[in-house]
C-alpha positions as semicolon CSV with decimal commas, in nm:
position;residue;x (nm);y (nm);z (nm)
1;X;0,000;0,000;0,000
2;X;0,150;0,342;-0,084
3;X;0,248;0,552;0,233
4;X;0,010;0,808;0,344
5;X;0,171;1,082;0,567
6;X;-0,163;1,194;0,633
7;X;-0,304;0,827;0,790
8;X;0,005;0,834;0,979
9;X;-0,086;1,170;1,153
10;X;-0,437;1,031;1,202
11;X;-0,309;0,696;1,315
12;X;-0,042;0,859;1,572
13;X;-0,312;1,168;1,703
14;X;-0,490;0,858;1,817
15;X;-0,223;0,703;2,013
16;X;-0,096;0,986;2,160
17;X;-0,419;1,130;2,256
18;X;-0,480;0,740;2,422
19;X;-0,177;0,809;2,598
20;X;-0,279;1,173;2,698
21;X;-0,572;1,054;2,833
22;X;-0,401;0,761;3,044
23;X;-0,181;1,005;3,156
24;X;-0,457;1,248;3,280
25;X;-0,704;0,949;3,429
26;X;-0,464;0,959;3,703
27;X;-0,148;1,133;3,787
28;X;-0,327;1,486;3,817
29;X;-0,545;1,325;4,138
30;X;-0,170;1,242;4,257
31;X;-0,217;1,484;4,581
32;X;-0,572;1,308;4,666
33;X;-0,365;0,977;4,596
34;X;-0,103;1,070;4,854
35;X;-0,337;1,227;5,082
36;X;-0,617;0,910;5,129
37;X;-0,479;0,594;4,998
38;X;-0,115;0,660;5,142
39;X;-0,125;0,832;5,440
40;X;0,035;1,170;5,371
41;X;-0,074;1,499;5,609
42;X;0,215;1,638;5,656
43;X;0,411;1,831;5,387
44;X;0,123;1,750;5,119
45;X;0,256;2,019;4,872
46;X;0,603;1,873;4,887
47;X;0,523;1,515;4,867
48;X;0,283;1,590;4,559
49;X;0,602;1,813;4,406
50;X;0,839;1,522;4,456
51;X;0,627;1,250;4,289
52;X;0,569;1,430;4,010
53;X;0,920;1,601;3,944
54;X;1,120;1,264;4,011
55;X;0,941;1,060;3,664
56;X;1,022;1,367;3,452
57;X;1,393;1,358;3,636
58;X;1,406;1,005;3,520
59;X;1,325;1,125;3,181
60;X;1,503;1,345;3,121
61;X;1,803;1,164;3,207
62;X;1,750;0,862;2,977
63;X;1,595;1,048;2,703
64;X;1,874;1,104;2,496
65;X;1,989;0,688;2,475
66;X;1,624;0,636;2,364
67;X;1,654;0,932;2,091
68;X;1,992;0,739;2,014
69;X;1,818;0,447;1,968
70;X;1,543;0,577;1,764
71;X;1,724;0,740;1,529
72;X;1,938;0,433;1,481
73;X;1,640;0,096;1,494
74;X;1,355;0,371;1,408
75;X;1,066;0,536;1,626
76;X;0,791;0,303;1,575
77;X;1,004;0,077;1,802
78;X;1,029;0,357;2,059
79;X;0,683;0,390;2,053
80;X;0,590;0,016;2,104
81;X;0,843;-0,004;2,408
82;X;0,709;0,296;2,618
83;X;0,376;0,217;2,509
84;X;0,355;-0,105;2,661
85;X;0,609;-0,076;2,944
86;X;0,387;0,269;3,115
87;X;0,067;-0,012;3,086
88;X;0,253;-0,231;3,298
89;X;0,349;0,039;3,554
90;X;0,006;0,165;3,541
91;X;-0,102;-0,139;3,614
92;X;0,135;-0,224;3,917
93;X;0,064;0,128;4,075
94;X;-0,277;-0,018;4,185
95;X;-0,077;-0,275;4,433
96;X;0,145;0,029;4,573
97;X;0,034;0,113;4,952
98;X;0,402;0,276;5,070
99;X;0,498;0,590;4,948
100;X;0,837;0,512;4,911
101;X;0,745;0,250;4,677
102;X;0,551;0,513;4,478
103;X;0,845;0,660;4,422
104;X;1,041;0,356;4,268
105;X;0,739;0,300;4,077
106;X;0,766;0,684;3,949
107;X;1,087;0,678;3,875
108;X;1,077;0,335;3,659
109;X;0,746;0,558;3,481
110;X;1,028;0,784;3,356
111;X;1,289;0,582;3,275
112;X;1,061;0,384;3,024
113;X;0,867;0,667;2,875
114;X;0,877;0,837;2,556
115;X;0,551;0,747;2,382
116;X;0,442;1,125;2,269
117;X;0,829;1,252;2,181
118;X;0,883;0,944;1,917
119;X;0,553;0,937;1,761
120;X;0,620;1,336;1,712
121;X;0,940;1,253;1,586
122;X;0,775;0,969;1,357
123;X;0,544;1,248;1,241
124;X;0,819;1,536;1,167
125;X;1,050;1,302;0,995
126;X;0,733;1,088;0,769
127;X;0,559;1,438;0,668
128;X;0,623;1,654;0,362
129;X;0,836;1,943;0,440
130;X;0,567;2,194;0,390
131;X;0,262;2,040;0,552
132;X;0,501;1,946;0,910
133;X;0,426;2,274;1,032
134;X;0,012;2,205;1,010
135;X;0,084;1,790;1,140
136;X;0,287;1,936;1,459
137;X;0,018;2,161;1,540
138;X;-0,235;1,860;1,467
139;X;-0,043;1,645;1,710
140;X;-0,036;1,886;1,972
141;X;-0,447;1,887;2,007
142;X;-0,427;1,514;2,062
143;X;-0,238;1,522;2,389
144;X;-0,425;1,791;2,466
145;X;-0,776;1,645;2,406
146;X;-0,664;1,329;2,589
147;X;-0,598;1,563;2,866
148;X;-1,000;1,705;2,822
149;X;-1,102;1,320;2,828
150;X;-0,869;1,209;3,138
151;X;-0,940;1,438;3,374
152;X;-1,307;1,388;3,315
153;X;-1,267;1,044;3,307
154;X;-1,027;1,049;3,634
155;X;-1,282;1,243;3,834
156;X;-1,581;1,035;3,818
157;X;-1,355;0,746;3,857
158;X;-1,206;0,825;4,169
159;X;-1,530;1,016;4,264
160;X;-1,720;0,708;4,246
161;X;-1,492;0,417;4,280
162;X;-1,167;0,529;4,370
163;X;-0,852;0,739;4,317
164;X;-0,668;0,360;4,330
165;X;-0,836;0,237;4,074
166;X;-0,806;0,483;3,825
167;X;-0,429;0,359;3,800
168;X;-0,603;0,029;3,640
169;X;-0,837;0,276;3,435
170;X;-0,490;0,426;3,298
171;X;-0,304;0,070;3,262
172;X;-0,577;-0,012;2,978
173;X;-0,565;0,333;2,823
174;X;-0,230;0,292;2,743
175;X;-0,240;-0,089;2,647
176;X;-0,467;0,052;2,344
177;X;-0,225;0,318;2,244
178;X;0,037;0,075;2,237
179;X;-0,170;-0,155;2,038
180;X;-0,219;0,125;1,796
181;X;0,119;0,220;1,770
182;X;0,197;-0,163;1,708
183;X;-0,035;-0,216;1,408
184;X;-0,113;0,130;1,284
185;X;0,215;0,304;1,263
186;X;0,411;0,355;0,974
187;X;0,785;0,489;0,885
188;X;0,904;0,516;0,538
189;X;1,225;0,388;0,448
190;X;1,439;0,405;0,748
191;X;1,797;0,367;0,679
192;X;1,857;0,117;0,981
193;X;2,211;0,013;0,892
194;X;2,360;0,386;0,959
195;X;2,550;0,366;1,229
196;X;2,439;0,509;1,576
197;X;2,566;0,739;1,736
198;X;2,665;0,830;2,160
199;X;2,442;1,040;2,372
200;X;2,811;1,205;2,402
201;X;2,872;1,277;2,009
202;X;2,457;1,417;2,021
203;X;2,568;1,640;2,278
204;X;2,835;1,821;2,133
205;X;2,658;1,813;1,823
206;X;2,362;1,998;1,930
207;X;2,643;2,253;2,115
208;X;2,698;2,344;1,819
209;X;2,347;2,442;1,685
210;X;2,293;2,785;1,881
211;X;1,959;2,837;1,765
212;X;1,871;2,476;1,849
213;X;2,038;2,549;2,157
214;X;1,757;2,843;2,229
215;X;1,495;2,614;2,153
216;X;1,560;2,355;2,417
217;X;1,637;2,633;2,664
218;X;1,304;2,792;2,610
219;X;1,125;2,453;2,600
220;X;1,268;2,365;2,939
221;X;1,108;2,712;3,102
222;X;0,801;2,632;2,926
223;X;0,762;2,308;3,080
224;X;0,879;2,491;3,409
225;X;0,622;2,723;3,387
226;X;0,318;2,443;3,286
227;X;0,450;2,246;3,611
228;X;0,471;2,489;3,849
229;X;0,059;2,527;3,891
230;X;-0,044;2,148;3,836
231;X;0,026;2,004;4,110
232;X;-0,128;2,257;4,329
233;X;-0,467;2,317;4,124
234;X;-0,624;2,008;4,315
235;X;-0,514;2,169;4,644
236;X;-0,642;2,536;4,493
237;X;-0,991;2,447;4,422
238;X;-0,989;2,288;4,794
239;X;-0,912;2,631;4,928
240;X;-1,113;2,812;4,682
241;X;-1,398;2,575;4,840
242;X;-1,454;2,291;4,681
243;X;-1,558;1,985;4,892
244;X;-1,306;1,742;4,989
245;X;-1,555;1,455;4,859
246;X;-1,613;1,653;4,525
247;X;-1,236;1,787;4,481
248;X;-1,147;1,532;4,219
249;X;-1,442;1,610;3,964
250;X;-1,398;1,967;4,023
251;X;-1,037;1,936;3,941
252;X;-1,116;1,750;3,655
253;X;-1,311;2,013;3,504
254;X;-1,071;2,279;3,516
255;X;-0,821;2,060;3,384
256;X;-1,011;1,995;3,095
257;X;-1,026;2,369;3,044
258;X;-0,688;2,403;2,897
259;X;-0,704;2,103;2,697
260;X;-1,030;2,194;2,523
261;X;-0,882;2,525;2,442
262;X;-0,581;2,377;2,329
263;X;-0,785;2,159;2,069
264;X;-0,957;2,480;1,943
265;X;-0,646;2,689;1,903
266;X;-0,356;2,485;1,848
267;X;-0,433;2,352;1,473
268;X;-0,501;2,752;1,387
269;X;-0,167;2,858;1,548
270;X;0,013;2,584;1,336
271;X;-0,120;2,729;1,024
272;X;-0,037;3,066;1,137
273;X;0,276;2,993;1,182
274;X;0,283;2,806;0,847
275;X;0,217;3,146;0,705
276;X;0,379;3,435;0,896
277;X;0,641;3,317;1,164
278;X;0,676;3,041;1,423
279;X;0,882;3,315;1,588
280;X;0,587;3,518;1,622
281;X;0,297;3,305;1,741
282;X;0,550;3,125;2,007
283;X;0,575;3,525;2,139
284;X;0,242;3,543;2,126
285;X;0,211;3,225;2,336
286;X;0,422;3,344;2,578
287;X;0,266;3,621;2,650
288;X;-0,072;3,542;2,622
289;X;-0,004;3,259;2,875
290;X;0,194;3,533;3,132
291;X;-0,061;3,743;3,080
292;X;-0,339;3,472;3,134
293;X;-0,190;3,367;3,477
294;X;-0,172;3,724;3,585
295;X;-0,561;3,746;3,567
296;X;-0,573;3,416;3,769
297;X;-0,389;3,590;4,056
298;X;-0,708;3,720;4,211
299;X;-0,929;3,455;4,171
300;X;-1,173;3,309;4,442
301;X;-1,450;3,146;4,251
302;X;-1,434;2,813;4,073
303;X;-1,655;2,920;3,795
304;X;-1,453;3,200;3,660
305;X;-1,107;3,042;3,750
306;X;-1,189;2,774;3,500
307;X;-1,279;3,074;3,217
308;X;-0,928;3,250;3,276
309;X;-0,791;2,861;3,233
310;X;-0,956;2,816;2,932
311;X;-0,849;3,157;2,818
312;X;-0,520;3,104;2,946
313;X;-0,530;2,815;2,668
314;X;-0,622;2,930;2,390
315;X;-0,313;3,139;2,369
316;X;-0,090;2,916;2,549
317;X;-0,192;2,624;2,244
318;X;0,042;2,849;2,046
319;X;0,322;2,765;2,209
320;X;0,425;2,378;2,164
321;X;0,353;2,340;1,779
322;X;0,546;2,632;1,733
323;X;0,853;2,484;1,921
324;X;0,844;2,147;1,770
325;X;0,764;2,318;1,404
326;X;1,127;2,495;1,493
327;X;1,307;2,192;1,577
328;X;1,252;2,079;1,239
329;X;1,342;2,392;1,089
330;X;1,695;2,455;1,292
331;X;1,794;2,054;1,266
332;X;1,881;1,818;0,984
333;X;1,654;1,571;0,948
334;X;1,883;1,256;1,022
335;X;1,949;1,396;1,374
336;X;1,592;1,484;1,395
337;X;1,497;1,206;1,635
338;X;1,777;1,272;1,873
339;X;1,664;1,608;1,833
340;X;1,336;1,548;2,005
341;X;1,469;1,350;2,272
342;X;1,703;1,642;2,397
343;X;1,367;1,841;2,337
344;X;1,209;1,611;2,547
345;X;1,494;1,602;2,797
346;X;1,481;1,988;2,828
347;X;1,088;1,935;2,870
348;X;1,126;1,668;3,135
349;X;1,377;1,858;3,345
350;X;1,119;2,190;3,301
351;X;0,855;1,919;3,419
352;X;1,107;1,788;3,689
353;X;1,135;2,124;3,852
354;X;0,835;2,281;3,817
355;X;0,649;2,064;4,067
356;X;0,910;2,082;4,329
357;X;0,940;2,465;4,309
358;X;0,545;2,520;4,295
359;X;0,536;2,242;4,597
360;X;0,750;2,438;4,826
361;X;0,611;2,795;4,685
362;X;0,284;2,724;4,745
363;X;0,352;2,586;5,088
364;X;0,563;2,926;5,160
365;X;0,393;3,207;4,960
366;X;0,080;3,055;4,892
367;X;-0,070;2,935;4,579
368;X;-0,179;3,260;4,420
369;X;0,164;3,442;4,465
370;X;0,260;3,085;4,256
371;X;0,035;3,191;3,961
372;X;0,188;3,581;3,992
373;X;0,557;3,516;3,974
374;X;0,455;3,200;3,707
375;X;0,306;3,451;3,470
376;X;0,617;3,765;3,489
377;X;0,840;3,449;3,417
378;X;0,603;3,385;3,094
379;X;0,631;3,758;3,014
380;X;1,017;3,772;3,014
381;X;1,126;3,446;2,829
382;X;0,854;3,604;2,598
383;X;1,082;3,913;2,543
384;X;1,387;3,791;2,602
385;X;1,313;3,523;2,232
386;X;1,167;3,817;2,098
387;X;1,518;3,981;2,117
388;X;1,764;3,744;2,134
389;X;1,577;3,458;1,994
390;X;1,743;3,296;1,674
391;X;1,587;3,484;1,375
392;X;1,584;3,203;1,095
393;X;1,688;2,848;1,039
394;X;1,990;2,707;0,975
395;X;2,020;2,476;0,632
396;X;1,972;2,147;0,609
397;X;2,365;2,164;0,544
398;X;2,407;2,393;0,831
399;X;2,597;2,249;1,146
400;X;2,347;1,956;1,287
């Protein structure tokens, strides 16, 4: 059968928004988790920083050998490993009743993952040159509508049966995006017999690429930024009033927010920046999303703090299709799949730290001084690419 880039996009959307919405059936209900099934009172923000910071730690640190890998044996077999590895952690999560255990079983989470990064990467490198720009910003709704389904999905779950069991809810989630991944991926003529490369050699080879270099640098304070609220949104809409009993569909709502705004916005800020500048809708991003956390500073009521989080969206969907639509544009493409695992590294560590410093913040300053320093940190990386940001891509015989 002739390959179709565009039933590959559809194909991978589906997986990854599977895998979104796995994701999202459980680990945003990880403070409820920690609070009723394993015991923790004390130091709630921290413990709900540290478990979700010390996955994306593991992440980020194996991230590049997987990128190695993929751009060496391909990225449908990335996909297929992570896939069905995070369905058998999912699954073992229900057993977990010690918190230290959590942790190992975290940190194994990160060191297997990788589903979304190599099915992006399968997508950038098996799409037409001039139609990756619209597929990035396709793939970026499907995460994002998994993460409208999840939430919902997570809340009644653990409203009505159980925040324990939606770890089994997740397990099977996942199982069917690795299925998918198994029999409905395609890549097109992947030189396998190249030879591969170290995470060292990658390294120095992306040192190289200054504008690439940028990119992964602003990626990482992105992620920082998205991280440093999570966590603490389950814990907000307690103080903000919701009931204890009801905090887990509540937060499931407002979750969903972003990610339905996200599915609006972010195929119409891939074309946009198909036709003007990626440059200039990831600004716009930025400073929409500064701009939108701002407003949430003085928020009390649960109602219109899930309108400024859908607002907050529909700018902030700007932001990731522009980044990945860069990658492609400042990399070659035979590094291209290393190149999104050091993208994914730099998101990882942005996810690793976020958690822990909105964790402690929020326990220290409170939450809403959280959303008020998160959105002047928005603001300024938005000004500082703006300025200093690399202004066009390098060739495809340029240094990477």
């Amino acid at each position: 059968m002739e390959f179709s880039w565009k039933r590959n996009l559809v194909t991978l959307w589906i997986g990854v928004f599977f895998c979104g919405m796995a994701y999202t059936i459980s680990v945003p209900f990880l403070p409820i988790f920690l609070h009723t099934e394993l015991g923790i009172d004390k130091g709630l923000e921290a413990w709900s920083g540290i478990t979700f910071g010390i996955t994306f730690l593991a992440s980020a640190l194996i991230a590049p050998y997987w990128g190695s890998l993929a751009d060496k044996y391909g990225r449908k077999p990335m996909l297929i490993r992570s896939g069905f590895s995070l369905s058998v952690l999912y699954f073992a999560t229900f057993f977990v009743h010690d918190p230290y255990l959590f942790l190992v079983v975290r940190i194994l989470q990160g060191l297997l993952a990788g589903f979304v990064p190599a099915a992006i990467a399968l997508v950038a490198t098996n799409t037409p040159e001039k139609e990756v720009g619209y597929a990035l910003g396709v793939m970026s709704t499907a995460g994002a509508a998994g993460s409208v389904i999840g939430p919902l999905v997570g809340g009644f779950v653990s409203h009505w049966v159980g925040n324990r069991e939606s770890f089994l809810v997740s397990g099977c989630v996942v199982l069917v995006a690795a299925f998918i991944g198994l029999f409905g991926a395609k890549e097109k003529n992947f030189n396998r017999s190249a030879e591969r490369s170290s995470v060292l050699d990658d390294l120095k080879l992306a040192a190289h690429n200054r504008p690439f270099l940028v990119i992964l640098g602003v990626t990482m304070l992105v992620a920082t930024s998205v991280m440093i609220v999570e966590p603490l949104l389950t814990i907000y809409v307690l103080q903000m009033g919701g009931s204890q009993s009801s905090a887990s569909l509540s937060s499931g709502i407002i979750f969903s927010a972003v990610g339905v705004a996200t599915v609006i916005a972010a195929p119409r800020w891939g074309k946009l920046g198909q036709k003007f500048s990626y440059s200039k809708t990831l600004f716009i991003g930025l400073l929409g999303g500064g701009i939108g956390n701002l407003l949430q500073l003085g928020t009390h009521h649960l109602l219109a703090f899930g309108i400024l989080r859908f607002s907050y969206g529909l700018f902030f969907a700007a932001v990731y299709p522009a980044l990945n639509a860069l990658i492609v544009k400042f990399t070659d493409p035979g590094f291209r799949g290393r190149a999104f695992s050091l993208n994914q590294s730099s998101t990882q560590l942005g996810t690793m730290v976020g958690p822990i410093i909105g964790g402690f913040l929020g326990g220290w300053l409170g939450i809403p001084l959280v959303f008020a320093i998160n959105g002047l940190a928005l603001i300024g990386v938005a000004f500082f690419y703006k300025y200093r940001g690399p202004k066009q891509a390098v060739s495809q015989s340029g240094v990477i």
